[in-house]
DOKE-963881 format. One line per 4 residues: their letters; for each residue x, y, z of C-alpha. Coordinates in nm, 2 decimals. Example, Ala and Ser with C-alpha at 12.3 -4.5 7.8 and 13.67 -1.06 7.14 Angstrom:
as) 1.23,-0.45,0.78 ~ 1.37,-0.11,0.71;
% end
This chain:
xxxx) -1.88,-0.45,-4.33 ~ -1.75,-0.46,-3.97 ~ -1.85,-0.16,-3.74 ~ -1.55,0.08,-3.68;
xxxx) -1.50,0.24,-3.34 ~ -1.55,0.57,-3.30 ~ -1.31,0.58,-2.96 ~ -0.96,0.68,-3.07;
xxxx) -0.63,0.48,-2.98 ~ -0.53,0.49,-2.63 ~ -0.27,0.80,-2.58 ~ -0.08,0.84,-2.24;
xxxx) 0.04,1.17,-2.34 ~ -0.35,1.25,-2.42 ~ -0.54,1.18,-2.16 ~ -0.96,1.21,-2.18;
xxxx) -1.13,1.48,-1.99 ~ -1.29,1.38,-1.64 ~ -1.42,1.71,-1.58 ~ -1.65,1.68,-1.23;
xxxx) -1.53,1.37,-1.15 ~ -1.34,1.30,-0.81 ~ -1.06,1.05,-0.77 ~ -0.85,0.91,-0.46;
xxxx) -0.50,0.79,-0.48 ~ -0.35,0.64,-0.17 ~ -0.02,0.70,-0.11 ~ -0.05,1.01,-0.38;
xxxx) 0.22,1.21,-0.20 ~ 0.56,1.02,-0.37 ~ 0.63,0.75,-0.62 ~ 0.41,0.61,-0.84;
xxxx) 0.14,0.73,-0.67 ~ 0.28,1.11,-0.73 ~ 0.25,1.04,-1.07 ~ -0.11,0.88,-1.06;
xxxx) -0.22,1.19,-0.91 ~ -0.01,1.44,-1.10 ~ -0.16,1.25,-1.45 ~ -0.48,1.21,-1.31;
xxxx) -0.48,1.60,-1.24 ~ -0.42,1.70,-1.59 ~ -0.81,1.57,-1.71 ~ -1.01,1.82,-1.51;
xxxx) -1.11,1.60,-1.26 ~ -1.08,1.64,-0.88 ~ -0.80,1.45,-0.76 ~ -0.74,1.35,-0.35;
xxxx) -0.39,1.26,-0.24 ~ -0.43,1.04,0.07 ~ -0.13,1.04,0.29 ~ -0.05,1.00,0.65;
xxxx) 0.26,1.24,0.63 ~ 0.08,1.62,0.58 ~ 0.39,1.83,0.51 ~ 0.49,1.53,0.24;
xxxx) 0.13,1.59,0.06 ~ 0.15,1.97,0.09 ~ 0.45,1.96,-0.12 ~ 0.35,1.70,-0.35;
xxxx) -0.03,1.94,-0.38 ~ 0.20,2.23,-0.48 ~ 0.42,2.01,-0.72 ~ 0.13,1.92,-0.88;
xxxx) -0.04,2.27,-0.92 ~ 0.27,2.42,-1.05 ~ 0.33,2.15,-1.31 ~ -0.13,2.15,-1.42;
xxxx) -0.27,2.51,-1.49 ~ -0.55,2.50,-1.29 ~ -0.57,2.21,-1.13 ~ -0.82,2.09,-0.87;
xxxx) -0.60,1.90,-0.62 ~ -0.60,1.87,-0.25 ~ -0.51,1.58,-0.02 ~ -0.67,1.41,0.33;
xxxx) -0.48,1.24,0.60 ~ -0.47,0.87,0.57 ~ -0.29,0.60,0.73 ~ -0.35,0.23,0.64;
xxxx) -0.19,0.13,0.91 ~ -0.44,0.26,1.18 ~ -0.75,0.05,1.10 ~ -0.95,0.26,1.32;
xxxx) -0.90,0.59,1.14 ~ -1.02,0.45,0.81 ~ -1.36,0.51,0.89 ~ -1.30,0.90,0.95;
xxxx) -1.18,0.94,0.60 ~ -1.55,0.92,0.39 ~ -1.63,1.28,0.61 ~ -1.28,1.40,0.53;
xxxx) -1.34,1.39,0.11 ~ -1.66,1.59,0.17 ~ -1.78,1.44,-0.13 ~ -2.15,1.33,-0.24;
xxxx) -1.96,1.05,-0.44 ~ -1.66,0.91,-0.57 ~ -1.59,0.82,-0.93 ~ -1.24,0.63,-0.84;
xxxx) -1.02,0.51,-0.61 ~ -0.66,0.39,-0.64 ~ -0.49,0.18,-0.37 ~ -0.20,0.29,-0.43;
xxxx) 0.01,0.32,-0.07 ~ 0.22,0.06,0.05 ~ 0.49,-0.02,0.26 ~ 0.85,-0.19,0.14;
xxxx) 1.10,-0.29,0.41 ~ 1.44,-0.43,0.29 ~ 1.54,-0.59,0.64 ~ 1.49,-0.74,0.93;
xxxx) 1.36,-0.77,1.21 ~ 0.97,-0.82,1.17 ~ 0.76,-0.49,1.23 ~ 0.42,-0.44,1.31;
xxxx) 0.11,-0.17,1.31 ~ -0.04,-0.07,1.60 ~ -0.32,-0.32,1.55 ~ -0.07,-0.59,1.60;
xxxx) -0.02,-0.70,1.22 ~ 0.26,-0.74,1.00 ~ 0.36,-0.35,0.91 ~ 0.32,-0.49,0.49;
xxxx) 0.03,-0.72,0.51 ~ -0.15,-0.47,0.74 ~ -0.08,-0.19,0.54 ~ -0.08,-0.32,0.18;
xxxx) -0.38,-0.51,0.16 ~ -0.56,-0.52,0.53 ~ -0.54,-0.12,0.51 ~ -0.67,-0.08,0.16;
xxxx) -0.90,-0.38,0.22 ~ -1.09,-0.21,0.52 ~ -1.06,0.14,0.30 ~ -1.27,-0.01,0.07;
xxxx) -1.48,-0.08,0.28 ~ -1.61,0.27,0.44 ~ -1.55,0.46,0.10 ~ -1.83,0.18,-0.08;
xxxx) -2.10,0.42,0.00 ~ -1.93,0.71,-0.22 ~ -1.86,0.49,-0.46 ~ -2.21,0.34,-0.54;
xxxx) -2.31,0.72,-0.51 ~ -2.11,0.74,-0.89 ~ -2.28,0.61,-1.24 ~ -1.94,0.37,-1.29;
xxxx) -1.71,0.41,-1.02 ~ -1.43,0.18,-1.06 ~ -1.15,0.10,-0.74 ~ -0.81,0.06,-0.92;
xxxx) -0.59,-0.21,-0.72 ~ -0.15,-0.14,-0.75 ~ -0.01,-0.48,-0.75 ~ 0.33,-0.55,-0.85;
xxxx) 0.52,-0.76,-1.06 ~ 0.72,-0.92,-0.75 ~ 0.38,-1.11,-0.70 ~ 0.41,-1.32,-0.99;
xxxx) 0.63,-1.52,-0.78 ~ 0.47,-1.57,-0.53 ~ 0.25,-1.76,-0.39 ~ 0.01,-1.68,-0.03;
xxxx) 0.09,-1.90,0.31 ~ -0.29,-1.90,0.42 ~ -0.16,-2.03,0.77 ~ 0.07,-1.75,0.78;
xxxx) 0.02,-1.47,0.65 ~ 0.11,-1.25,0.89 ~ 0.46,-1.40,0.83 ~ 0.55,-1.47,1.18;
xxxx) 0.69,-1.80,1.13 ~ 0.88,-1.73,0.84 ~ 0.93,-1.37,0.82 ~ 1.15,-1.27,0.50;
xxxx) 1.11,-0.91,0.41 ~ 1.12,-0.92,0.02 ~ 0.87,-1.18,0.00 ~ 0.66,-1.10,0.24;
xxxx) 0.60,-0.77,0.05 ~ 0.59,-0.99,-0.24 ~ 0.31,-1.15,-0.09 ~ 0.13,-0.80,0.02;
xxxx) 0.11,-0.76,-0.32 ~ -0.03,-1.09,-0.40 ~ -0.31,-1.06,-0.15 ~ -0.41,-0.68,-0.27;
xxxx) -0.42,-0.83,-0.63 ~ -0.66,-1.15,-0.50 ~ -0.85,-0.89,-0.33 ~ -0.90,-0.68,-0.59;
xxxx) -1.02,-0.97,-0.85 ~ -1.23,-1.11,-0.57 ~ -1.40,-0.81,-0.49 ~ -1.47,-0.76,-0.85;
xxxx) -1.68,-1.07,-0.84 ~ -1.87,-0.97,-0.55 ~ -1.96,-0.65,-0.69 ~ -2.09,-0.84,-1.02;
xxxx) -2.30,-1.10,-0.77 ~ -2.46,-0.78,-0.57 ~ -2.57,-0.60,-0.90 ~ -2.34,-0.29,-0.82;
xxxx) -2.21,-0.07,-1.09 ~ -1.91,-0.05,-0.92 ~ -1.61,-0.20,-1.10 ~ -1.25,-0.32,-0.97;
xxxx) -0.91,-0.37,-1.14 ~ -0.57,-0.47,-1.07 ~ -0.33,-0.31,-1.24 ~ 0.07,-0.33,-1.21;
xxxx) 0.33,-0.10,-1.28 ~ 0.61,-0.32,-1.42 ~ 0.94,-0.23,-1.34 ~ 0.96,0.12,-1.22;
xxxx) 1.32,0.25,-1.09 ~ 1.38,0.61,-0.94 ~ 1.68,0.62,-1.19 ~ 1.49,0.63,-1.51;
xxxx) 1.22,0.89,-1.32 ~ 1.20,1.19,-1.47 ~ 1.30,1.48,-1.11 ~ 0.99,1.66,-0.95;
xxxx) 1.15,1.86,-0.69 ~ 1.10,1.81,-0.40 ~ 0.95,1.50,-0.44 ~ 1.20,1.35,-0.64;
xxxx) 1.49,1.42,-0.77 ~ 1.74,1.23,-1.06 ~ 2.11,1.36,-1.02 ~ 2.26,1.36,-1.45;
xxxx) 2.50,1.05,-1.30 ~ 2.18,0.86,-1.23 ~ 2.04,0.88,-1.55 ~ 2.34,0.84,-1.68;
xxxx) 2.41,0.50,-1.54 ~ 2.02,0.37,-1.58 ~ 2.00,0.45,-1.93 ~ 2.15,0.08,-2.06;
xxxx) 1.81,-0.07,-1.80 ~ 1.54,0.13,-2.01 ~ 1.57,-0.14,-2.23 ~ 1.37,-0.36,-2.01;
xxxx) 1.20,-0.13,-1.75 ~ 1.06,0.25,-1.70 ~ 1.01,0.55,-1.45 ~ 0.80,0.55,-1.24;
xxxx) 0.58,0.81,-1.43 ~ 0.54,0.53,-1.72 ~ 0.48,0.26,-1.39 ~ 0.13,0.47,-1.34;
xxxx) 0.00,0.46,-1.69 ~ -0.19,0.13,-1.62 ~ -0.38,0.22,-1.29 ~ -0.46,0.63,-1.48;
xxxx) -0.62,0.41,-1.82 ~ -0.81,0.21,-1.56 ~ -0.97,0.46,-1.37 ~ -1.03,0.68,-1.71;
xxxx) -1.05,0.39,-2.03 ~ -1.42,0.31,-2.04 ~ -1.32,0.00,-2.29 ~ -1.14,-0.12,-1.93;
xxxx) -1.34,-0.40,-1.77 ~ -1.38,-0.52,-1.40 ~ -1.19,-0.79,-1.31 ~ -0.87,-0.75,-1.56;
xxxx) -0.55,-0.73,-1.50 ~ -0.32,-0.42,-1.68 ~ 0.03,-0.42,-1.67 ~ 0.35,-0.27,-1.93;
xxxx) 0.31,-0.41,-2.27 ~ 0.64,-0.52,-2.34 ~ 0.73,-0.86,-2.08 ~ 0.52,-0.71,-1.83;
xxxx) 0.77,-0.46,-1.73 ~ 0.79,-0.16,-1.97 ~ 0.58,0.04,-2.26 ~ 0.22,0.13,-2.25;
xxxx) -0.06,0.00,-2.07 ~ -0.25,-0.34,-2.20 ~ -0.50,-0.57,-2.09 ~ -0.29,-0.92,-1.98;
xxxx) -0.39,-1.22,-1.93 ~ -0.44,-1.30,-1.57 ~ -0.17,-1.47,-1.39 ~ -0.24,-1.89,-1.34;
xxxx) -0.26,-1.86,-0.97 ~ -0.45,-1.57,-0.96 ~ -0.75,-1.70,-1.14 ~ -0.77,-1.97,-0.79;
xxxx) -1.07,-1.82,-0.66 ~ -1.04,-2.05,-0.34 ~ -0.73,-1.88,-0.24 ~ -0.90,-1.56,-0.31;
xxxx) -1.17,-1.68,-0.08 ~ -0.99,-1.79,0.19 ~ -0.82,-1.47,0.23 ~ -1.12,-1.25,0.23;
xxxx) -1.23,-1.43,0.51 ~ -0.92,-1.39,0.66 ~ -0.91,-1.04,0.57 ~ -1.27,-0.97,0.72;
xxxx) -1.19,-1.13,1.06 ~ -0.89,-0.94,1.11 ~ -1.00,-0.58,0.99 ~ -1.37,-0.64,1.12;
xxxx) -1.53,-0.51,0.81 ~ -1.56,-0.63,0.45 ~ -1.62,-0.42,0.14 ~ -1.93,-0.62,-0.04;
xxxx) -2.09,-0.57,0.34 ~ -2.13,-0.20,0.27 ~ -2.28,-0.18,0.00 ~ -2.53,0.06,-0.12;
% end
């Protein structure tokens, strides 16, 4: 007689308790990210909205708290696209540990020309994945202070397509804004899975997971004034697309189960169940050319020289 598991189904609209448990989302203030944070809110858990605009995370904090009865909330200025900061933020959680982190943030630009941070780097490379890349980095100590503590990457589906230029990926000889965010993406997601590895090779409890939101429109979103708001017309009009894609509250189901689903491993990759792009979260099978760990490699290094740190460096 097989054993029978005594965890019930997976619910998105019941989520676990995490009481005494803290959790980071980048970029918690809008977007997906909002909805991370406004889901992540609802278990009892502390939840820290890092954002580099404060008046744009003091409206999301009070979105959230009138939406949560009694929910423990707050937020921390943080902007992946000032390298230097980063390392200020560990004193700025005024935490002992932390139980999860999802990296979130990111930057989308539509057109040209080329932009860059103030370190000199592509604005998406260097805030996507050299930002959150560096993050890791100086929060490692908080999170090897927590029993299971688990760093939740946000790819995207626009990565499937694409593939990393390892002689360019700053993009300056070929600079075209939808794939070079495409790309972003890509590199968080081999930075995720790499990292992963190294934190099984160093005997840490930590655990990372890349996760994707499928497709996510505004239009199918249900409003959170102010943070977002969906006029009748637009829902009108989206409603024949929700056949093959979601909100962006249903876009942060897979990054919530993997902070909260202890059946979630390190190293998987959770998307949508149906194609990828809509439904409830489900373990995938990893993408062909993200299992190339060489590429993964390569960029780490990359990723080291250019930020100056490197997560598996800092651990406890």
């Amino acid at each position: 007689m097989s054993p029978v598991s005594s965890a019930p189904p997976w619910n998105v609209h019941r989520l676990p308790r995490a009481d005494g448990r803290v959790f980071l989302v980048t970029g918690g203030n809008a977007g997906i990210g909002y909805f991370v944070a406004e889901q992540l809110s609802a278990t009892g858990a502390t939840v820290v909205l890092g954002s580099r605009n404060p008046t744009k995370a003091e409206a999301a904090t009070a979105s959230i708290r009138a939406r949560v009865a009694g929910a423990r909330v707050r937020a921390v200025r943080l902007d992946l696209a000032d390298l230097a900061s980063l390392r200020t933020v560990v004193d700025s959680l005024k935490v002992e540990r932390l139980d999860a982190v999802v990296h979130n943030a990111g930057v989308a630009l539509d057109d040209p020309p080329r932009e860059e941070t103030g370190d000199g780097h592509e604005l998406m490379f260097g805030t996507n994945h050299l930002g959150h890349f560096a993050l890791t980095h100086w929060l490692m100590p908080l999170l090897s202070a927590a029993p299971a503590a688990r760093v939740v990457t946000m790819g995207s589906f626009a990565a499937k397509s694409e593939r990393l230029d390892l002689d360019d990926l700053q993009s300056r000889q070929d600079y075209r804004p939808k794939r070079t965010y495409g790309r972003s993406k890509l590199a968080q997601m081999h930075f995720g899975l790499a990292l992963d590895r190294r934190l099984r090779a160093a005997g840490s409890a930590v655990r990372s997971v890349v996760v994707h939101p499928g497709g996510a429109l505004d239009s199918l979103t249900p409003s959170r004034p102010p943070i977002h708001v969906r006029p009748t017309s637009a829902r009108l009009t989206a409603a024949p697309a929700a056949l093959l894609v979601q909100g962006k509250h249903a876009g942060a189901w897979p990054a919530v189960r993997a902070v909260l689903d202890p059946a979630v491993r390190g190293g998987q990759l959770w998307g949508p169940r149906v194609f990828g792009l809509r439904g409830e979260p489900r373990n995938e099978p990893l993408w062909n050319h993200l299992a190339d760990t060489s590429v993964a490699a390569r960029l780490w290094d990359a990723s080291r020289d250019l930020t100056g740190v490197a997560p598996d460096t800092a651990l406890a």
